[in-house]
Every structure is written in C-alpha cells, then in structure tokens.
C-alpha positions as CSV (number, residue, x, y, z in Angstrom):
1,X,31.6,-22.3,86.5
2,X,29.5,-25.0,86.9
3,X,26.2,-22.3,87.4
4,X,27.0,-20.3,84.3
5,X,26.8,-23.7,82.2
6,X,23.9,-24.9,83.8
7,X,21.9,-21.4,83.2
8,X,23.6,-21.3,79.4
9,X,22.4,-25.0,79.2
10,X,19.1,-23.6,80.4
11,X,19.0,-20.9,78.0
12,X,19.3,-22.9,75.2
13,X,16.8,-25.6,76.2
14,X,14.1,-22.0,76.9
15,X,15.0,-20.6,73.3
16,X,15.7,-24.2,71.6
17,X,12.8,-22.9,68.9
18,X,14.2,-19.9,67.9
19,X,17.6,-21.6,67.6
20,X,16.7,-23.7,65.8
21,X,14.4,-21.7,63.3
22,X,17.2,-19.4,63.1
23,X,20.4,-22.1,61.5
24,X,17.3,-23.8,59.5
25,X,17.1,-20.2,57.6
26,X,20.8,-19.8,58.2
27,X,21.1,-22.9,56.5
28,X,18.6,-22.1,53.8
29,X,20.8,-18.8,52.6
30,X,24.4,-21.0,52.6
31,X,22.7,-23.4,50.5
32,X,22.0,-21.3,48.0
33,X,25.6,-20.2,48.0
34,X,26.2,-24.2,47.3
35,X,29.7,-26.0,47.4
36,X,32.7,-24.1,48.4
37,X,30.3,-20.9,48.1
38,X,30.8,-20.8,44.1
39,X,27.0,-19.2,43.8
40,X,25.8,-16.3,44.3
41,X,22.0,-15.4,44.4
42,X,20.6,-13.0,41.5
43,X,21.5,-12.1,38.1
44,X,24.4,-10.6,36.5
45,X,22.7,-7.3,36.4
46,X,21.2,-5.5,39.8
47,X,22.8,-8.2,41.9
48,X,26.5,-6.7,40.6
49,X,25.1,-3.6,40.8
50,X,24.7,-3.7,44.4
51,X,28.2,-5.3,44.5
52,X,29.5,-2.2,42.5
53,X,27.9,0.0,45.1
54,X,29.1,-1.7,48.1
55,X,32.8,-2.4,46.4
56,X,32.8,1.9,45.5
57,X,32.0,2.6,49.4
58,X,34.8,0.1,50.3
59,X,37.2,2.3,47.8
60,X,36.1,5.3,48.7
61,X,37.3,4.1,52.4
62,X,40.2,3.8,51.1
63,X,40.9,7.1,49.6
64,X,38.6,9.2,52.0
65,X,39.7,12.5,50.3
66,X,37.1,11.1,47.7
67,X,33.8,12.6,46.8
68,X,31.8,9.7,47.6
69,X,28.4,11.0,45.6
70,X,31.0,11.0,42.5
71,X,31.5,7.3,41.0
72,X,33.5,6.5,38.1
73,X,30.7,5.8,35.9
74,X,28.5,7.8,33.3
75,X,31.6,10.5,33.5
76,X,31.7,13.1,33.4
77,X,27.8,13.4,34.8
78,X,27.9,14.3,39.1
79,X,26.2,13.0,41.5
80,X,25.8,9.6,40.0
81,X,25.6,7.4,43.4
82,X,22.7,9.4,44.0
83,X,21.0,7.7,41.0
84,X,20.2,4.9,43.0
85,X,19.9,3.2,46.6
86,X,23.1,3.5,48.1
87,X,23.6,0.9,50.9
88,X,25.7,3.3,53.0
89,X,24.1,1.9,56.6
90,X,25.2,-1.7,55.7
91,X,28.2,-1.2,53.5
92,X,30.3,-0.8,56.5
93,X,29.7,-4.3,56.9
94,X,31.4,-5.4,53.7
95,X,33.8,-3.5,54.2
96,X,35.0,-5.4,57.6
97,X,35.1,-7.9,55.1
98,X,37.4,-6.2,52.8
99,X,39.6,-5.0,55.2
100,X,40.7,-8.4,56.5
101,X,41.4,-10.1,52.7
102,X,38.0,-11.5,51.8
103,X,37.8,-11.2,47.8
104,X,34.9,-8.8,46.8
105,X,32.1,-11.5,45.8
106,X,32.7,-13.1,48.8
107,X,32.6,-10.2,50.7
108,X,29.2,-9.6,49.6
109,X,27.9,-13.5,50.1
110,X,29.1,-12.4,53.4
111,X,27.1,-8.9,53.7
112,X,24.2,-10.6,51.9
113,X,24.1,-13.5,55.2
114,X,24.4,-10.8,57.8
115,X,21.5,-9.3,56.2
116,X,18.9,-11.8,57.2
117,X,20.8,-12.8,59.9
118,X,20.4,-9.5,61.7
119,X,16.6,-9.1,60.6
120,X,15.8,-12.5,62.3
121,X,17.4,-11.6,65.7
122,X,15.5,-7.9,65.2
123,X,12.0,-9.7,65.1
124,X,12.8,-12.5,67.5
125,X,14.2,-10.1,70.2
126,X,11.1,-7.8,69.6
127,X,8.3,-10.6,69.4
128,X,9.7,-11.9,72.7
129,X,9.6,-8.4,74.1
130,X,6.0,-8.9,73.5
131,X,6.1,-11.7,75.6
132,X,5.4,-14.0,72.8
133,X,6.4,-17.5,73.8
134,X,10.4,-19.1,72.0
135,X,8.2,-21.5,69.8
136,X,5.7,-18.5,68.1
137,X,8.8,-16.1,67.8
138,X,10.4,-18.5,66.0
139,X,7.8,-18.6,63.8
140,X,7.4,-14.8,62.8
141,X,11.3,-13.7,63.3
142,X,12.0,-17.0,60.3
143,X,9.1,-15.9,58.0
144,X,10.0,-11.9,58.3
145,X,13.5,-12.8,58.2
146,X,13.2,-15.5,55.3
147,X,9.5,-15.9,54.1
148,X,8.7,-16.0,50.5
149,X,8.1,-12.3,49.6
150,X,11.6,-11.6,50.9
151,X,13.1,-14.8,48.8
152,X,11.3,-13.6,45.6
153,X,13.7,-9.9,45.9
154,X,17.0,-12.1,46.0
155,X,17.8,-9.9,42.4
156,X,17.1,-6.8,44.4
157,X,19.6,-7.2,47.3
158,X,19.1,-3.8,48.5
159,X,15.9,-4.6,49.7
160,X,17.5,-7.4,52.5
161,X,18.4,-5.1,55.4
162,X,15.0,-4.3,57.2
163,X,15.9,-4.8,60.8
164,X,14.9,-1.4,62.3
165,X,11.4,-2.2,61.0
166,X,10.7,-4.1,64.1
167,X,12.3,-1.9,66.4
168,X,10.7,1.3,65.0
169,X,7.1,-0.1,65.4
170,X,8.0,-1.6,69.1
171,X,9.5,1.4,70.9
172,X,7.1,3.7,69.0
173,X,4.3,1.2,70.7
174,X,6.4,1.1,74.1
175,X,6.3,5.1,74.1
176,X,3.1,5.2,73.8
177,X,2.2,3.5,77.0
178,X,5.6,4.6,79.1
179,X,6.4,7.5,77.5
180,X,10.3,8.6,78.0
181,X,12.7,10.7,75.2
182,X,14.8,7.4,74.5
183,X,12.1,5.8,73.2
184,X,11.2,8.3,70.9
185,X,15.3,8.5,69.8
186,X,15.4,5.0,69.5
187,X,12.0,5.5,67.2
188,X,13.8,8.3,65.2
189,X,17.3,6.8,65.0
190,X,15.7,3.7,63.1
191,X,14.0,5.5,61.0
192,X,17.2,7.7,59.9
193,X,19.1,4.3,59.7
194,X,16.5,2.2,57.8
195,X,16.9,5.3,55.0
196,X,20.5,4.6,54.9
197,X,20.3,1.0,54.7
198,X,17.8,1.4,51.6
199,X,15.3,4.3,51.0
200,X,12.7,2.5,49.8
201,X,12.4,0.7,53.0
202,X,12.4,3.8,54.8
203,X,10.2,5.3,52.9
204,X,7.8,2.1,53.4
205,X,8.6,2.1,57.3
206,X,7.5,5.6,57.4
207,X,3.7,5.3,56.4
208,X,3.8,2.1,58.5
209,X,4.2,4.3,61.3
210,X,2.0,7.5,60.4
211,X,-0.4,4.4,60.3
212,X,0.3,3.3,63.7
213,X,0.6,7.0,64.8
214,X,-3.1,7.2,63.7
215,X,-4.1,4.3,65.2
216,X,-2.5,3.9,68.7
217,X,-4.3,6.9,70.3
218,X,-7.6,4.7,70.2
219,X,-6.0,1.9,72.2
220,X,-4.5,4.3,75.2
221,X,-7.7,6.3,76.1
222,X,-10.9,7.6,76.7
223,X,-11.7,7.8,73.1
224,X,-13.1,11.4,72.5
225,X,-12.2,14.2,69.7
226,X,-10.1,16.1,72.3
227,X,-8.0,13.2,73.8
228,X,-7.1,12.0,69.9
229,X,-6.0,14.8,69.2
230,X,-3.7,15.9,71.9
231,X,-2.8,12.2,72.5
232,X,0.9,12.4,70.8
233,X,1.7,16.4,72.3
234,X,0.7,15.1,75.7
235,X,3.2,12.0,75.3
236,X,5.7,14.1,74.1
237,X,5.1,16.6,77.0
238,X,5.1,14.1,79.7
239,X,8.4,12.2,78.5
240,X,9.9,15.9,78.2
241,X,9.3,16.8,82.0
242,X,10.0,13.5,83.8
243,X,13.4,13.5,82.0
244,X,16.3,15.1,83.8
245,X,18.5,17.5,82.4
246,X,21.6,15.5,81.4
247,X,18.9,13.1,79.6
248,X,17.0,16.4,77.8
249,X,20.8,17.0,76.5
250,X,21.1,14.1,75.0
251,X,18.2,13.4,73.4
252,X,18.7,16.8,71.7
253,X,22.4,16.4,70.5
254,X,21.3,12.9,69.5
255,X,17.7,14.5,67.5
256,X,20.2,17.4,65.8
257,X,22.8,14.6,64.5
258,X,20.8,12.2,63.0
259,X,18.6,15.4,61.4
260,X,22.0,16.0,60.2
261,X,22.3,12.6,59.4
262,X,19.3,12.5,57.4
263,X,19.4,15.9,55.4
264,X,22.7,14.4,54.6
265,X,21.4,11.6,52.9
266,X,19.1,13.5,51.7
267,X,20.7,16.8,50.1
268,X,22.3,14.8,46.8
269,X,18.9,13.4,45.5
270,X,17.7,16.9,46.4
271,X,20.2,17.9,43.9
272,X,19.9,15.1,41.2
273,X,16.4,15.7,41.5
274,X,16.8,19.3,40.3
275,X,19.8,18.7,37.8
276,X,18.2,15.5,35.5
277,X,15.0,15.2,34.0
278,X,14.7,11.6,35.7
279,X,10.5,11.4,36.1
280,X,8.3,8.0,36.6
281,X,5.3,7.9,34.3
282,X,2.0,7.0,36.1
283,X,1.6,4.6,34.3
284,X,5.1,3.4,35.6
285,X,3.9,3.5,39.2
286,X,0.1,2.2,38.5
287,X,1.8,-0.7,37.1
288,X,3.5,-1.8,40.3
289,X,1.0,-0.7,42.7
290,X,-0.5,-4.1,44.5
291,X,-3.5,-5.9,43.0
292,X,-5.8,-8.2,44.8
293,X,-3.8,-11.2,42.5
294,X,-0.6,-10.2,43.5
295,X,-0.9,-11.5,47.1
296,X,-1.7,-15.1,45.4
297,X,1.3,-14.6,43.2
298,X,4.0,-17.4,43.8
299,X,5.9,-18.0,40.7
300,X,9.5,-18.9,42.1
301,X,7.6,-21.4,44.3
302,X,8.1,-25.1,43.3
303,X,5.2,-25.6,45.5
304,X,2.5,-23.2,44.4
305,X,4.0,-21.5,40.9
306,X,0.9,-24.2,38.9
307,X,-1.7,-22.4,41.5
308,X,0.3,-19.1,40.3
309,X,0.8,-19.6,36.7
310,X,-3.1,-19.6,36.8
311,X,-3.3,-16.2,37.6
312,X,-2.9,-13.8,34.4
313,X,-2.7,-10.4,33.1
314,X,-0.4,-8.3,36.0
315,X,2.1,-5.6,34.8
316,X,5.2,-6.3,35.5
317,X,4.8,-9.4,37.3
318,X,8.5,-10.3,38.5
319,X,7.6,-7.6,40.7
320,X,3.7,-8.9,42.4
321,X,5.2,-11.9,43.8
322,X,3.2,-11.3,47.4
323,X,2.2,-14.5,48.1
324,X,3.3,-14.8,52.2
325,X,2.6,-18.4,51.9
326,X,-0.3,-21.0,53.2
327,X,1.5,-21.5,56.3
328,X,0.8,-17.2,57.4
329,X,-2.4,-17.2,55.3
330,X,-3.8,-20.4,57.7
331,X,-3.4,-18.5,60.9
332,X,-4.7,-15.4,59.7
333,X,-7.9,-17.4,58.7
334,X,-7.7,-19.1,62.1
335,X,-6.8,-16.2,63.8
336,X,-10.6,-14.7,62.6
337,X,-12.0,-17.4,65.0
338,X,-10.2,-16.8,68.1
339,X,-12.5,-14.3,70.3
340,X,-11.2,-10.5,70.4
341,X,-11.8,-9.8,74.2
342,X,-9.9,-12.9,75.3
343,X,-7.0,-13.6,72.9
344,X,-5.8,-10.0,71.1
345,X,-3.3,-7.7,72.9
346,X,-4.0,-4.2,71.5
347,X,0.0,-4.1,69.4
348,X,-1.5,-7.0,67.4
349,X,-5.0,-5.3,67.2
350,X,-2.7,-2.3,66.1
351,X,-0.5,-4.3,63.9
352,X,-3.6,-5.8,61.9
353,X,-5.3,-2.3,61.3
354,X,-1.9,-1.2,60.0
355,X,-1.8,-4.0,57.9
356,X,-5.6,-4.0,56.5
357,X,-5.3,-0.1,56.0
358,X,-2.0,-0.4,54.1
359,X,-3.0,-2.9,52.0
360,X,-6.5,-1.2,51.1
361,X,-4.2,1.8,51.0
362,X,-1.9,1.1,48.1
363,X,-3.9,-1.0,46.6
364,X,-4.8,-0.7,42.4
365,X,-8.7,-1.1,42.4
366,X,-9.7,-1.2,38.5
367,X,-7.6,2.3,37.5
368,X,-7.8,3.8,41.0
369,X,-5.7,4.0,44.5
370,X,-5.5,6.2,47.0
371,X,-1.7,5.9,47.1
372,X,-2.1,8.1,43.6
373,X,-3.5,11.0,46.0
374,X,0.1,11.1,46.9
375,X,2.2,11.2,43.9
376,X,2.1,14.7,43.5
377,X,4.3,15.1,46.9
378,X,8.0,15.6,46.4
379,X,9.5,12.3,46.9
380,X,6.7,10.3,46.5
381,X,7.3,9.7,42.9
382,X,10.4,8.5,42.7
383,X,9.3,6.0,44.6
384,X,8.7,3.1,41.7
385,X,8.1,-0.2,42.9
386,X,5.1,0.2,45.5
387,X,4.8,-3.4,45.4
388,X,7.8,-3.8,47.6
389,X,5.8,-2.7,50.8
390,X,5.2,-6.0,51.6
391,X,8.7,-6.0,52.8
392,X,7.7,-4.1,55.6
393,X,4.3,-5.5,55.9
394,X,5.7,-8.7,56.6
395,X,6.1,-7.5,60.1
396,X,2.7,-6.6,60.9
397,X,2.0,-10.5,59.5
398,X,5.0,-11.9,61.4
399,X,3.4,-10.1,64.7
400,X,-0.6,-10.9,64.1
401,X,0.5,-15.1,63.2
402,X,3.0,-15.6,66.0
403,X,0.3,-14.1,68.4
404,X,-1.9,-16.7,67.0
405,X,0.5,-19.6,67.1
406,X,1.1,-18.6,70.9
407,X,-2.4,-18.9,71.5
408,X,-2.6,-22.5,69.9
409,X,0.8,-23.2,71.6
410,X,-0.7,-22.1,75.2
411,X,-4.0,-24.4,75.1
412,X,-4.2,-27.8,75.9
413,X,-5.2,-29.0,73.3
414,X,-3.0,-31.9,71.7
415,X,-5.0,-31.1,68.2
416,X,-4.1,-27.5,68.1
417,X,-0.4,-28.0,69.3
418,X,0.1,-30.9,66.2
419,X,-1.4,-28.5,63.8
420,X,1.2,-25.4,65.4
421,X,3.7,-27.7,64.8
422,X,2.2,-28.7,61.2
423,X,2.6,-24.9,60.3
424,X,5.6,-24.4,61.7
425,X,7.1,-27.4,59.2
426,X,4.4,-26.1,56.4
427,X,6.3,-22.6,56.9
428,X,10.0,-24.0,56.5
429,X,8.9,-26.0,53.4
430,X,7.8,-23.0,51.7
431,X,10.9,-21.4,52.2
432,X,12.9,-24.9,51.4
433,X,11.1,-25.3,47.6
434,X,11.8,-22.2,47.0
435,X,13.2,-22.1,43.4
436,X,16.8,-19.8,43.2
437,X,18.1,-18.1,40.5
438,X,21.9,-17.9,41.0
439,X,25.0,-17.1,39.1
440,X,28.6,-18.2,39.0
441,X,31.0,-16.6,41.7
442,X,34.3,-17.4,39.5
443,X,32.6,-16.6,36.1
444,X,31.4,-12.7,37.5
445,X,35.1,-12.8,38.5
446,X,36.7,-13.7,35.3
447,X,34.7,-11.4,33.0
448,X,35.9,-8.6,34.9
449,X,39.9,-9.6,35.2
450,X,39.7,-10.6,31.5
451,X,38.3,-7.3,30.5
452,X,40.4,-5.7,32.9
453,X,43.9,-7.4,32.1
454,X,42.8,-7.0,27.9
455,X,42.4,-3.7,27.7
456,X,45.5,-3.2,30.3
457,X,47.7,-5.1,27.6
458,X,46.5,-3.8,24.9
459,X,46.1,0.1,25.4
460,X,48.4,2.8,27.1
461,X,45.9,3.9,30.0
462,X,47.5,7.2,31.0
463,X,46.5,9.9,33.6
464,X,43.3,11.6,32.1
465,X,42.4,8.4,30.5
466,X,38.6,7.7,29.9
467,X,37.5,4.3,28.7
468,X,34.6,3.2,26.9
469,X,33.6,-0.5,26.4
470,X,31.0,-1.3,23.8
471,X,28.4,-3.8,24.5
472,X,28.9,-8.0,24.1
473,X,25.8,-8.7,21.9
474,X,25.8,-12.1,23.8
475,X,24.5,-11.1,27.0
476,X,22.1,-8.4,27.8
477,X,23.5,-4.9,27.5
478,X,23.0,-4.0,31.0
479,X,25.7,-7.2,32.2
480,X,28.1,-4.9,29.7
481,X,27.3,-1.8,31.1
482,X,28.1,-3.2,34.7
483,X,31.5,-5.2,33.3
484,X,32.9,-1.4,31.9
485,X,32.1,-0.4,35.3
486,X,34.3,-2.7,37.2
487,X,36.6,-2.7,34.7
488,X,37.0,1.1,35.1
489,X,37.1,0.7,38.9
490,X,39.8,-1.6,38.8
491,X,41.4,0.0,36.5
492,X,41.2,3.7,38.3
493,X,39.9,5.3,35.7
494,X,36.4,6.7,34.7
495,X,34.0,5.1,32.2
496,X,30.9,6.5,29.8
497,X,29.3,3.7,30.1
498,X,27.2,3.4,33.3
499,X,24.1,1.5,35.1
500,X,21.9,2.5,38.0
501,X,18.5,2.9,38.6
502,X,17.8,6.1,36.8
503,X,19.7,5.8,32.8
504,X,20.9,8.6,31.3
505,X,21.4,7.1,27.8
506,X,18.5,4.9,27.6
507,X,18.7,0.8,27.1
508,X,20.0,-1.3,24.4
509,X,22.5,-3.2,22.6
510,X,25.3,0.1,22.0
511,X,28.6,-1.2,19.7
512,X,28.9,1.5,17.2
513,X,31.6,4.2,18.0
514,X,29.2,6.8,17.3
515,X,27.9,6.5,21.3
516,X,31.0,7.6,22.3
517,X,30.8,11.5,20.7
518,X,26.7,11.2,21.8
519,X,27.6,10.5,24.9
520,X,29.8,13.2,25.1
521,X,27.5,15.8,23.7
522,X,24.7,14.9,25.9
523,X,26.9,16.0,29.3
524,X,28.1,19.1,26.8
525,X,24.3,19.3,26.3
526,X,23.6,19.4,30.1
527,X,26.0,21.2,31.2
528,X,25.3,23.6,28.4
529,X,29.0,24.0,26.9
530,X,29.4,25.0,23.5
531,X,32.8,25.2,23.4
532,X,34.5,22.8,20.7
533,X,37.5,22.6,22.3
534,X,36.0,20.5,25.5
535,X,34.6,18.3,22.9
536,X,38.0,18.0,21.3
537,X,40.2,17.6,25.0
538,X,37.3,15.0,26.0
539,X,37.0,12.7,23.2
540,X,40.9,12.1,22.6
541,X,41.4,11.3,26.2
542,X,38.7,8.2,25.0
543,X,39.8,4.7,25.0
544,X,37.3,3.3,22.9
545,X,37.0,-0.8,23.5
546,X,34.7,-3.2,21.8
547,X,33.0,-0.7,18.9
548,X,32.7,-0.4,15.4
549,X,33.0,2.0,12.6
550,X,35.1,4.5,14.7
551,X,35.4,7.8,12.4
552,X,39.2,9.3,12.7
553,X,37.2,12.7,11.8
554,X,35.1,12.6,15.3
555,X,38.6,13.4,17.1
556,X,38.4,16.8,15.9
557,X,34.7,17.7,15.1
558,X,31.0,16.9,16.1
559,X,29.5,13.9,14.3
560,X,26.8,15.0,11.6
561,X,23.6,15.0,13.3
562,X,24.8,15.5,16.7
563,X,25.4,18.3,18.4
564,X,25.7,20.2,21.8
C-alpha cells in the first residue's frame, strides 16, 4: 500500500505541470458558468440550438422507433437534422446526463466541460508521447484545449469537441515510421469520429492530414521521385504482411464498419443536398476565408481588443477572431532562432510545414485563394466558415511552441527558464481576460415552460396537432424560432417554425398569420402537391400562437397571392 502511494505521490509530483494547467482551464470554464452554475456561455440563438440538437438525440433515445433525421421542426419538410451539425459522437455524453435526472441546461454545462476537458487530456497524452517534457505539454494541451481562438467560438459549441485531432496526426506520424494496420484504424477511426462529433472539424482534420500525407514521405527517405511516390503503398504493404491473420480480420471488419459508419453519416446530407436548393454564394465563402488581419484579430480580448479594434474592414468579423495570442506568437518568433539540425524533431518540422501551407493555403490574398480551386467539389461548398480551421491548426501551434518551450525548459539557462515560465503565466492570462458573453440558465428555462404551459392552457392540443408560434418583436426572431422549437418538443408535437443552419423561410421578424398558409404552400410547393384538400387537412390541424390578422377564409382556400 504504502508503494502504490509513494509511486501515485510520484506521479503527481512528475506531471504537477500538466495538473495544474489542466484545473487552471478547468477552472476557467466553471467560472464562466458563475455562482450555483446560473450561466451559460453563448447567446440565446446557436448556443440553444445546440442544446435543441443534443436534447432531440436524448428524445430520440428515448423512443428509438424514431427517425432520428426527422425533428419536429420546419414540419412537414424531411430530413431536417441533416440541415445542420449534428453532434451525434458527443451527444451520448449528455445524455448520461439525462438519464440520471440532470435538467437539460445543466446537462449541457456538463457536455460543454467534458468538451475541453477531453481535448486537453488528447494533446497532453499525445505531446508527451512525443516525449515532450510535463512543463511544455502543459503548455500546448491548455492553449489547444483553451487558447483564445477556441474561447472566441463559445456561440458556436459545436465547434468544442476536437480531440481526435491530436490523435489522428500522431498515429498517422507513428505509422509512418513503424508501420502496423492498428495504426492506420486508429488513424481512420478518428477521422470517422471527428465527422460525428462535428463535420466541419472533420472536414478541417482531413486536409490537415492530406497535408501531412504529402509531407511525411520527405522526412522517412532517400528522397527521390520513385521512393515519394511509393512511400504510402509500401507502408501499407509492409504493415499488411507483418500482421497475422486474426489482426488482418480485424482491421478489416473494423475498416468495413466505420465505412459504414461514415456513409451513414453521410447518406442524409447526400439527400438534403439533392432535395433543397440550400447553396453558399462565393461571395459567402470569400467572405470567411482567412486574411492576413484575421490572425491579429482579438476583439473579445480585454487585453488586446484596443490593438484589435485598430484593425478595420474584414467581412464578417465575429468570425476572423485568429489571434492565438502573444504568449504562442513569442515562441514561434523564438522558435526561428533555435538552430534546425540541433533542436527540431522531424513531427514538429512536419507540423510547421502543415501549418505554413494551410495557412498560405486558405488564405484570401486581395480576391484570390487557392482554397477557391476547390469549391467546385461536392462537399466543399457547403463548407461556410473556412475561418474556423484554426481550430484544427491550433494543434500544429500547440506542437511547434511546446517543442520550443521544452527546449528553453531543458537548457541551463536561469534567463530562458524565467522567461518559459513568464509565457506560461502570459499564456493563462490571455485565457483569464478573456471577455464572455453569457446568458441566464433559469431565464432560457422559463421562456420555454411559460410558452409551453400558455399555449397548454389555453389551446386543446390534440393528436395531429401542429403548432405555430409567431415571433416576440423584442428579441431577435431567431430566439423565437428556437423557443417554438422547444416548445413543440416538450409539447410532442411538430412546429412550422424552425432554425438550423440552412433556412427554409428566410430571416426576419414573422407575426402576421399569413406565414402560416406560406409556409404551408412552400412544402406543397416542394413536394409538388396540388391537391387543395392537403392544404385544407394541414392548415386546420394549425395552432396558430402569437400572430395577427388571421383570415377565417384561409381554413378552406389559398391566400390571394399564394399558391402551390
């Protein structure tokens, strides 16, 4: 007894660093939650829209016979989960919650901590793999876990769960050099899962690695046409034939589920891609590609937003806030001053050319990028917010400054080791001015169970029902849109109204009765019925809630100037 506490003890005094980097970010996340975890970080818009998604996987649990592609909102229009992300690889994780009592808010504070709790352990587990020393780990696991660019997307929750991004790039690296079939599963099974915890990072994760894929070969080799070339078929060759049978098996059952996995995923945006007209503009996507300003962008910063608020002109800004922070951008400059041939092992080498040739990449250079080449692949333009790359980018940068902080760490120089520790503290003050936007646990609560118990005491909500809740002009109609949504949901009944990331009905303030029949006659329009008669059964199952100027005449007939 006495050994195993003397080796834990020992444990903890090795990886004291990384412990305690880890509860400082910890207990950067439950501060933003604040006093009896009343806050919770975001807006009333896509923050509850996450929530929606998470709370519809956790009903859908619960009713399995369900289709799960088929929410309750923008009815009677399918496939609507496949509008947006849909969180299925972490939404299990809410769920636990769920299932023993939590309430759903606090269910997802609780998903939303796990979230950056599991990408720190990811990149401190990795860095140390790379024999990085507790100290420098600490450093690069806190800033990919918690740095500024992943702060700045608190309103876009979906973007938190990146933890196969270190692992994917490691045992991609690690089958390079040794090359064996469980590698290259673990490689592929990340992938697959990084897709179902959100598809843009996925999709991110995958030209990281087509990048590293490129690059690796010239690290491993005699460097000649031939040898680049056949430097991946030989890997794969090699792993193939020192692997014994039972091993081959596996590897194969486990390649042919998660390609099931992944077509799975797949197959409904296939097929919402094909049904609706939803398109990005280029102009859309040229907007949010990355511009040289965007990685001096800070604006939520307390510390650096008047260095930011200098900087002008950007397209939608909210979403070119880059900045990693001084602390990362100091040991990159240092790092240009520590000699190649003694100091870089070739993953950072790797890392940093991945990095430099992403950035350079998808980068907007006065009306041109070569990320545009791409747009005209299937898939690639759905893809909206390019800016959001930086996610995964912050692990190239988490890997490249921890190497350099080791370095600093291992000489003996008391100078260097005072300015380590200097960046270390620079780093967790960045993260601790950090400027929140939050909203009100109880009050997301009560506008739903005040909607909800209104309209059940004031209407009689019968099998067949379909409810429609106009928009409260006091609050952006999106926050409306998402209220009808719960409301419906608790209610177990379907809604017209509807939110996600693709809109069928366009934005806007939307009180007058009239949406009702138009929204109505645009599914009738889709679907291409002409037949009165669905109008007729639809629109008297309608609980109309919160509109004006309702005409008795619509029961029975089209509405001049619409029509199917």
């Amino acid at each position: 007894m006495q050994h195993k506490i003397k080796f834990l003890l020992q444990l903890i005094l090795k990886n004291f660093s990384i412990i305690l980097t880890f509860f400082f970010g910890v207990g950067l996340i439950l501060a933003v939650f604040g006093f009896n975890f009343s806050q919770i970080p975001g807006d009333l818009g896509d923050t509850r829209f996450n929530l929606y998604i998470l709370e519809h996987f956790f009903q859908w649990l619960q009713n399995p016979g369900t289709n799960y592609w088929q929410a309750n909102f923008f009815y009677p229009f399918p496939l609507t989960m496949a509008f947006s992300d849909n969180l299925l690889g972490s939404a299990p994780i809410y769920a636990v919650f769920r299932l023993f009592g939590v309430s759903r808010e606090s269910a997802y504070q609780g998903w939303y901590l796990i979230g950056f709790i599991l990408n720190f352990i990811a990149a401190a587990y990795v860095l140390q793999k790379l024999e990085i020393k507790p100290f420098a780990s600490g450093f690069g696991a806190f800033f990919f876990a918690f740095g500024l660019p992943m702060l700045v997307q608190e309103g876009h929750p979906q973007l938190i769960y990146r933890f196969c991004v270190p692992f994917a790039s490691y045992f991609l690296w690690k089958f390079a050099n040794s090359p064996n079939l469980k590698s290259i599963l673990i490689v592929f099974v990340m992938v697959v899962w990084q897709f179902y915890l959100t598809i843009y990072i996925g999709f991110f994760l995958v030209l990281l690695l087509l990048f590293m894929l490129l690059i690796i070969p010239f690290f491993c080799q005699k460097i000649n046409i031939q040898n680049l070339l056949l430097f991946w078929p030989k890997r794969l060759l090699q792993a193939w034939q020192i692997t014994q049978p039972k091993g081959k098996l596996v590897f194969l059952i486990g390649f042919v589920a998660f390609c099931g996995l992944f077509f799975g995923l797949i197959y409904p945006y296939y097929q919402v891609s094909k049904l609706y007209p939803f398109t990005r503009s280029l102009y859309e996507i040229t907007s949010m590609l990355p511009r040289w300003q965007s990685y001096f962008l800070a604006d939520h910063s307390l510390l650096w937003k008047p260095i930011s608020k200098t900087i002008s002109s950007l397209p939608m800004r909210h979403e070119h806030q880059l900045f990693p922070g001084i602390a990362v951008s100091l040991l990159i400059i240092l790092g240009i001053f520590i000699r190649k041939n003694s100091s870089y092992k070739p993953f950072v080498i790797i890392n940093l050319i991945a990095l430099i040739l992403l950035l350079l990449f998808t980068m907007w250079f006065n009306g041109f990028s070569l990320y545009t080449l791409l747009i005209k692949i299937p898939g690639f333009n759905s893809i909206r917010a390019v800016t959001r790359i930086q996610l995964v980018l912050m692990w190239p940068l988490a890997v490249v400054t921890s190497f350099i902080l080791n370095r600093l760490m291992d000489n003996k120089s008391f100078l260097q080791k005072l300015f380590s520790i200097g960046v270390m503290i620079l780093l967790f003050f960045e993260a601790l001015t950090f400027s929140h936007y939050r909203f009100s646990k109880y009050d997301s609560q009560m506008r739903i169970s005040n909607l909800r118990d209104e309209i059940r005491n004031s209407v009689d909500i019968q099998e067949g029902s379909i409810i429609y809740i106009g928009s409260d002009p006091t609050v952006p109609w999106y926050v409306s849109e998402i209220d009808a949504m719960f409301a419906a949901l608790e209610l177990g009944i379907p809604t017209l109204n509807g939110y996600s990331g693709s809109l069928l009905y366009g934005a806007g303030i939307k009180t007058e009765c009239g949406e009702i029949p138009y929204r109505i006659i645009s599914y009738m329009q889709f679907s291409e019925i002409s037949d009165k008669n669905y109008y007729r059964n639809t629109i008297n199952r309608v609980i109309p809630w919160n509109v004006d100027n309702c005409a008795p005449q619509w029961l029975d007939d089209f509405p001049l100037g619409i029509s199917p």
